[in-house]
C-alpha positions as CSV (number, residue, x, y, z in Angstrom):
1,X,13.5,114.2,101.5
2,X,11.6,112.7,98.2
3,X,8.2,113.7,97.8
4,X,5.3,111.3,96.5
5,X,4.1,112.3,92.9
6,X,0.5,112.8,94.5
7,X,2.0,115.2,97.1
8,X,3.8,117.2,94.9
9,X,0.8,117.5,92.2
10,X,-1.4,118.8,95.5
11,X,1.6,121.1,96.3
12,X,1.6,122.3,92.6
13,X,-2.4,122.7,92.5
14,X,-2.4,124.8,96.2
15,X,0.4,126.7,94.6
16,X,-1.3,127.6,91.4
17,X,-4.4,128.2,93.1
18,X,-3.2,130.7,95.1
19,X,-0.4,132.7,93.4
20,X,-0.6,135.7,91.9
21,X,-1.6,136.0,89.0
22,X,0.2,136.0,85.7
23,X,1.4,139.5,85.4
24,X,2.0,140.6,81.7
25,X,5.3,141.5,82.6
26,X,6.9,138.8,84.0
27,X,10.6,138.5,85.6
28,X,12.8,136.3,83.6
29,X,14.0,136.3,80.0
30,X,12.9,133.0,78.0
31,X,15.1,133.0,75.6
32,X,17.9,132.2,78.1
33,X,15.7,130.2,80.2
34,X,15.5,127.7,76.4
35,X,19.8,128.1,76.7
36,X,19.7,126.8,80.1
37,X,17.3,124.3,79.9
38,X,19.1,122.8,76.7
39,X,21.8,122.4,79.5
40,X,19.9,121.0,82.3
41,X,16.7,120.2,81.3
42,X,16.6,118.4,78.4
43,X,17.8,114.7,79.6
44,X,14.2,114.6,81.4
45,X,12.1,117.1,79.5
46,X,11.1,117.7,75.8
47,X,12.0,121.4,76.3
48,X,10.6,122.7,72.4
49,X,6.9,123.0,71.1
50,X,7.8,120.0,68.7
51,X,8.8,117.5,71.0
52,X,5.9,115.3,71.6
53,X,7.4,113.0,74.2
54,X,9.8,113.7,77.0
55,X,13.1,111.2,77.2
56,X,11.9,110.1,80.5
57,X,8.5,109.4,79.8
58,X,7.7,110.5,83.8
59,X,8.3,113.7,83.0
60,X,6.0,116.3,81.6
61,X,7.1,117.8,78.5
62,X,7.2,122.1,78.9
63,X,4.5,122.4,76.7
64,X,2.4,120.6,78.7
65,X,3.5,121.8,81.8
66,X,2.7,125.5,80.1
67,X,-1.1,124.5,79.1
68,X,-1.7,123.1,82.9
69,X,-4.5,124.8,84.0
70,X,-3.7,127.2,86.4
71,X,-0.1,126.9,85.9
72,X,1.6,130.2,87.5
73,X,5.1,131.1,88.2
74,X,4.6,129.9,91.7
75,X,4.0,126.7,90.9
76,X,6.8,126.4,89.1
77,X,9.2,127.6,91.4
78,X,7.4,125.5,93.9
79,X,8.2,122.8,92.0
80,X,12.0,124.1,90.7
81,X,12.4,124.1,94.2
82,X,10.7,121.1,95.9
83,X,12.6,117.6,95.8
84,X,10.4,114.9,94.4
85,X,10.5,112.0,93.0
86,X,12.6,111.6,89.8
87,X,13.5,115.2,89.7
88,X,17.0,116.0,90.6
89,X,17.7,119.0,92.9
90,X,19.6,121.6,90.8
91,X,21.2,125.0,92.6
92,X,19.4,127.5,90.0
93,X,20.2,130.8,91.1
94,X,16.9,132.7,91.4
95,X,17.7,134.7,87.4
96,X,18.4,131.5,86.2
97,X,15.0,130.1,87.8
98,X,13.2,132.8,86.5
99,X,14.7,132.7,83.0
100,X,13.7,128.8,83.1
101,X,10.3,129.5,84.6
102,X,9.7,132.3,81.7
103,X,10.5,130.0,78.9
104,X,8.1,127.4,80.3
105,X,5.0,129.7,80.7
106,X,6.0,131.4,76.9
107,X,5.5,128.4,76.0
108,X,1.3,128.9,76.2
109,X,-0.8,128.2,72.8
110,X,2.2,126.1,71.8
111,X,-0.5,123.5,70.7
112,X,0.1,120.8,73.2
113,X,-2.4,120.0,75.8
114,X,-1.8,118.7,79.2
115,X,-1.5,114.8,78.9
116,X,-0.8,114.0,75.2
């Protein structure tokens, strides 16, 4: 099943909207969610604050994907775990999810806002 890009920005928005909140400590470690997204992500994704452009230029870089507004880790794993277009399924174990996920969102204040 391949989801539309508009349904899976509503799915992202409704998951964002209502997810917990942000908790200061957060599952995950981001330094091994950068490891393992030098591995998976990176052919898609500009994973690193300098990176201005993603190789596929469909995909969002992470900074941008951090500075979303109302970008939670639901969302995220909504969208880790929701096939779309573009977006190959991976089998992430849940640590390795949550490392990934952690990276993303440490990735705040990075200087990149959403769309540039």
């Amino acid at each position: 099943m391949t989801m539309k890009p508009s349904t899976l920005l509503t799915t992202l928005l409704l998951a964002a909207a209502i997810g917990p909140p942000l908790q200061a400590q957060q599952a995950g470690d981001p330094r091994q969610g950068l490891s393992l997204a030098r591995h998976v992500c990176y052919e898609c994704h500009a994973i690193q604050p300098q990176q201005l452009i993603s190789p596929n230029p469909r995909a969002p870089t992470f900074p941008q994907l951090a500075a979303t507004p109302g970008m939670t880790a639901a969302a995220l794993t909504v969208a880790l775990t929701t096939p779309h277009v573009g977006m190959p399924m991976f089998r992430l174990s849940s640590d390795q999810r949550e490392d990934i996920i952690a990276y993303i969102l440490s990735l705040r204040g990075s200087g990149t806002t959403p769309g540039r």
